[in-house]
Residue frames relative to the residue before (quaternion, step in Angstrom):
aa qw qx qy qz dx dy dz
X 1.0000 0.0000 0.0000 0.0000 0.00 0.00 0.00
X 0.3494 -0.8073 0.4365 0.1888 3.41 -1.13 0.83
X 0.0035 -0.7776 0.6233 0.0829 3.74 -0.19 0.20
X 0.4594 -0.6605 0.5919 -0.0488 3.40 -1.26 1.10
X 0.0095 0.8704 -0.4217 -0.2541 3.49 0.15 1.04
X 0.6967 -0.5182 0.3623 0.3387 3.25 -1.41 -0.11
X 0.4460 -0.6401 0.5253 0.3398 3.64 -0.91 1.12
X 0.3236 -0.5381 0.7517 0.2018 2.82 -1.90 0.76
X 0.1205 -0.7737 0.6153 -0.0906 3.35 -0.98 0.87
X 0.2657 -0.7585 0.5913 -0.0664 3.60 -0.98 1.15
X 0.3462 0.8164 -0.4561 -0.0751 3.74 -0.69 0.02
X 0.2394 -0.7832 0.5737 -0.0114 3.91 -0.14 0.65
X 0.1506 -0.6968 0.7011 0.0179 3.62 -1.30 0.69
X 0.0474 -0.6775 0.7330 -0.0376 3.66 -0.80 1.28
X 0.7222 -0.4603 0.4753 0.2014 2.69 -2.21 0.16
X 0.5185 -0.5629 0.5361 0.3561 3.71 -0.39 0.98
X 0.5806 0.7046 -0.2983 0.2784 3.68 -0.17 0.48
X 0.5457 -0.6188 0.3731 0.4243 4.09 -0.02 0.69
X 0.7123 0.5725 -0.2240 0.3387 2.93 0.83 -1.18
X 0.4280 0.7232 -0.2277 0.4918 3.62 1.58 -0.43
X 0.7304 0.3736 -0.3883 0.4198 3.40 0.25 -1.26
X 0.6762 0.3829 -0.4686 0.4202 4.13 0.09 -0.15
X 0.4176 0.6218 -0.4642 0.4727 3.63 1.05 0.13
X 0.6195 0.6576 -0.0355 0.4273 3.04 0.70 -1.86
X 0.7099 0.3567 -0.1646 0.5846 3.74 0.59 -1.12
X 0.6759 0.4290 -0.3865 0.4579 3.77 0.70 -1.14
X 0.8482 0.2900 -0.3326 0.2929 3.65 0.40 -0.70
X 0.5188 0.4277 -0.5722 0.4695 3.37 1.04 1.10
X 0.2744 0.5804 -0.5799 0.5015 3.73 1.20 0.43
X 0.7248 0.4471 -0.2815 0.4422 3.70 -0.28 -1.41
X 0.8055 0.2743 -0.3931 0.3484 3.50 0.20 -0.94
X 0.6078 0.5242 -0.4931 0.3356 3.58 0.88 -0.72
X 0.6319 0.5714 -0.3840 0.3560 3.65 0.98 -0.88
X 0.7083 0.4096 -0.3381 0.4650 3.57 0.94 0.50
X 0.7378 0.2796 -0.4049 0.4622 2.83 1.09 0.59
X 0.7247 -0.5415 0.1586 0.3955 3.06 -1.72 1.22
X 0.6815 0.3111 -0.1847 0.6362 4.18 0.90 -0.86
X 0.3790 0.7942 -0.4750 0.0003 3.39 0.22 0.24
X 0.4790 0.7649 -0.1906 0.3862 2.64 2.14 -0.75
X 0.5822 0.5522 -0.2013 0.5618 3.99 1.77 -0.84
X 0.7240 0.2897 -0.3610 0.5114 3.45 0.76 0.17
X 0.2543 0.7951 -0.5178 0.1872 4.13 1.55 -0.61
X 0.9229 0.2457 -0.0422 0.2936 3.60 -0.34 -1.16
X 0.5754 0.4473 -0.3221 0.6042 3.43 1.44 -0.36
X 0.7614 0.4646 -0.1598 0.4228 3.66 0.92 -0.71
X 0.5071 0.3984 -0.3533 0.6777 3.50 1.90 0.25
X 0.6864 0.4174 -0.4003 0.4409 3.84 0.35 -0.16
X 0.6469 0.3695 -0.4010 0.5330 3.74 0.68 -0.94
X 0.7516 0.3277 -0.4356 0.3714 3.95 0.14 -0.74
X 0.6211 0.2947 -0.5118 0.5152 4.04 0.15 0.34
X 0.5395 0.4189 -0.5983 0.4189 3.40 0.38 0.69
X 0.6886 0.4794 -0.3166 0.4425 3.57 0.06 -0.80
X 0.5464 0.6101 -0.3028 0.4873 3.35 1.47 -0.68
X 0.7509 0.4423 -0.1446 0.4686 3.21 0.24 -1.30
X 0.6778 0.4283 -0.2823 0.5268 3.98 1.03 -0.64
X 0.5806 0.5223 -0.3434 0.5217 3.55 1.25 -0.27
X 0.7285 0.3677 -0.2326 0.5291 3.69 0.87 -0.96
X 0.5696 0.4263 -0.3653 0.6004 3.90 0.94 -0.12
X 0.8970 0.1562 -0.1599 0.3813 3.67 -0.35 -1.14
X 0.5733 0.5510 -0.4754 0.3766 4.23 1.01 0.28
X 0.4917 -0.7274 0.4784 0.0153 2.79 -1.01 2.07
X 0.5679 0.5585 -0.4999 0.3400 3.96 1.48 -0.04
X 0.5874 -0.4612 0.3217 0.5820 3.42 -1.39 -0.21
X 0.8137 -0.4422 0.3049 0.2221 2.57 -2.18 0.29
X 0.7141 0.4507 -0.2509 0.4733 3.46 1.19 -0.17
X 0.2775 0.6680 -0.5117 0.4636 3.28 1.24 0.53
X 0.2501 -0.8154 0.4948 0.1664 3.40 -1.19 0.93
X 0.3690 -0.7600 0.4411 0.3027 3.74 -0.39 0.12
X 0.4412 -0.7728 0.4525 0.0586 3.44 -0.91 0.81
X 0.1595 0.6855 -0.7081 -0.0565 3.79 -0.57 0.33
X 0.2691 -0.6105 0.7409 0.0772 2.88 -1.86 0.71
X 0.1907 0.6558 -0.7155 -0.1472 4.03 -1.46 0.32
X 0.0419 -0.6328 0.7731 0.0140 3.26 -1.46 0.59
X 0.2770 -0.6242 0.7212 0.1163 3.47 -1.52 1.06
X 0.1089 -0.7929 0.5912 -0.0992 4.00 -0.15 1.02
X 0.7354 -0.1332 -0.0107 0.6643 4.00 0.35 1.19
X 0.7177 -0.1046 0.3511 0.5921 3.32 -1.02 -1.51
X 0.7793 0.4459 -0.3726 0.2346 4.38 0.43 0.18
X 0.4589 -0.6929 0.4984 0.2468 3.44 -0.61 0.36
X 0.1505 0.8698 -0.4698 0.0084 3.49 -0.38 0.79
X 0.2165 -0.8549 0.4715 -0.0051 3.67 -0.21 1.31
X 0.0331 -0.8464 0.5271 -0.0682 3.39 -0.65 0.82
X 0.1327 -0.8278 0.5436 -0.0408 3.72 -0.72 0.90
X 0.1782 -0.7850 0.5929 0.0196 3.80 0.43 1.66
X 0.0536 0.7090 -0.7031 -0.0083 3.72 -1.28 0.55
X 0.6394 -0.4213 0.5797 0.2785 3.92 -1.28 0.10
X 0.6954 0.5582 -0.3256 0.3144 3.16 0.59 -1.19
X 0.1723 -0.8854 0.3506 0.2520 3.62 -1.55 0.19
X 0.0722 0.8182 -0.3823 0.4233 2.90 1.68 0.82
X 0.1063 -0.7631 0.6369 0.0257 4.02 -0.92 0.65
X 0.2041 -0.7949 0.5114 0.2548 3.54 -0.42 0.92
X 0.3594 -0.7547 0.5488 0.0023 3.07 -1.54 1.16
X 0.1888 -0.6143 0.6463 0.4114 4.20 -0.35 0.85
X 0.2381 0.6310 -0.7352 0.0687 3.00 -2.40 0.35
X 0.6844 -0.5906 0.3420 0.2566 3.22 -0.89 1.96
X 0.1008 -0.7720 0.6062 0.1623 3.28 -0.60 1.23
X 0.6071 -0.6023 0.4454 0.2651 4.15 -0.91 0.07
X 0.6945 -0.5857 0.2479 0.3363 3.43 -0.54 0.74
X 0.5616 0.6039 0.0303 0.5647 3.10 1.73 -0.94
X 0.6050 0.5535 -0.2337 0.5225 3.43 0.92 -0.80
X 0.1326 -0.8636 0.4603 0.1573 3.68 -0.40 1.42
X 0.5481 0.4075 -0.3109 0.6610 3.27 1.79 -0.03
X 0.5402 0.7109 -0.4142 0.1768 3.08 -2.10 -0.59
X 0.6511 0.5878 -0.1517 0.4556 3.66 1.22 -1.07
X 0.5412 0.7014 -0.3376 0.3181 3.75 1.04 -0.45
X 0.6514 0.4081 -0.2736 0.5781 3.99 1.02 -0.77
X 0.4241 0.7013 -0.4051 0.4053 3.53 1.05 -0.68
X 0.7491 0.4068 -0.2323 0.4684 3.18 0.35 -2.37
X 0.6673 0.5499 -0.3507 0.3596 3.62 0.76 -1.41
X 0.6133 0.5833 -0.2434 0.4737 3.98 0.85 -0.74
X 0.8391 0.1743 -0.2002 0.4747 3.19 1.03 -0.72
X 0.4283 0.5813 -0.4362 0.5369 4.00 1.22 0.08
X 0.7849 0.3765 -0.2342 0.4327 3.60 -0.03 -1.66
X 0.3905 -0.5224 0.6844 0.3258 3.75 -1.65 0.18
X 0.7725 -0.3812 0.0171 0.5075 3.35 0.26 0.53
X 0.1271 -0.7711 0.6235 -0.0217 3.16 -1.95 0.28
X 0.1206 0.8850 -0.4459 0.0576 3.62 -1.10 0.25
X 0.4229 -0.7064 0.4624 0.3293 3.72 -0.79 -0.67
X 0.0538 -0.7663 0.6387 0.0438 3.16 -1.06 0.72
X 0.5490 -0.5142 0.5388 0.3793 3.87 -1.57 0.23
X 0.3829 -0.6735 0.5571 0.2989 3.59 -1.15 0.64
X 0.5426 -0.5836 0.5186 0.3100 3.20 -1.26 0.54
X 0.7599 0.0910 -0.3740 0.5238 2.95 -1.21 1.92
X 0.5329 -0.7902 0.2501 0.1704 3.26 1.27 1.35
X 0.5225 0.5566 -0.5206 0.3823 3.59 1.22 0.18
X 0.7889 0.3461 -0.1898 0.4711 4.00 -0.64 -0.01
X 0.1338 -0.6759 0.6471 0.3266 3.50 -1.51 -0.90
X 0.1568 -0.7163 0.6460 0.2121 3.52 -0.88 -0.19
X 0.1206 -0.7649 0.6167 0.1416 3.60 -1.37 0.93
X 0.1982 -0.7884 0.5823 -0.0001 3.47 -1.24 0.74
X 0.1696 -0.7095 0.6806 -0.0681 3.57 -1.51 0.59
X 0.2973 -0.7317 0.6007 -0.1243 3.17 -1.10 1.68
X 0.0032 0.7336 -0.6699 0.1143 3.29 0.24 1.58
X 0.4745 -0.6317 0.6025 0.1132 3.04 -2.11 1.11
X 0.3994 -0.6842 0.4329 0.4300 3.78 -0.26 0.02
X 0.4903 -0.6331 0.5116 0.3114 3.58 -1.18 0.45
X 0.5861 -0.5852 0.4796 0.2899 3.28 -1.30 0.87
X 0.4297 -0.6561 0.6021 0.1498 3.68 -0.83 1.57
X 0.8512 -0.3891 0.2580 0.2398 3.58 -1.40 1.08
X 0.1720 -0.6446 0.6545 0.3556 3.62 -0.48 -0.88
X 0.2113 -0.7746 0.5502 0.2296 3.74 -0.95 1.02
């Protein structure tokens, strides 16, 4: 018989604010360090979540006192990160120009994560976007 375990799930509310996203990154530091593999998801899973950070605090059309959400939940063997804003805007990839000092962040997310997207937040005020990272393959000993 199979039995599916149960996510472990984390969730925190920060200030809408640049300054946030290394907040943001440290406390998925903390959670992965509790878990036993947490260590296979460390670096792909700090770069994609201060993105989503950072595109929430740059592109969320709510007011400014609206806090932002992350969510992490480890669901089997995947990592799944989520970033809830007010805002109603939907981020969109699109080729940024050589030249272009911004613009490159959904890119990284599109191509790191096994997949990813947006959804509306329950009770229709906001959206929240998320990414489903696989763990990295551990050394050979």
């Amino acid at each position: 018989m199979l039995t599916a375990r149960r996510p472990r799930t984390f969730a925190a509310r920060l200030e809408s604010r640049t300054e946030s996203t290394p907040l943001a990154r440290h406390l998925l530091r903390v959670y992965l360090s509790a878990l036993p593999t947490g260590d296979r998801y460390s670096d792909i899973a700090e770069l994609l979540l201060g993105e989503l950070f950072a595109n929430a605090v740059q592109h969320c059309d709510a007011p400014a006192d609206r806090l932002i959400e992350v969510r992490f939940t480890l669901i089997n063997d995947r990592l799944r990160l989520e970033v809830h804003d007010a805002g109603n805007g939907r981020p969109t990839l699109h080729t940024a120009t050589p030249d272009d000092e911004h613009g490159r962040g959904l890119l990284l997310v599109n191509e790191l994560a096994e997949r990813w997207g947006c959804c509306p937040r329950a009770g229709g005020i906001g959206k929240f976007a998320w990414a489903l990272i696989a763990p990295a393959f551990a050394p050979a000993a």
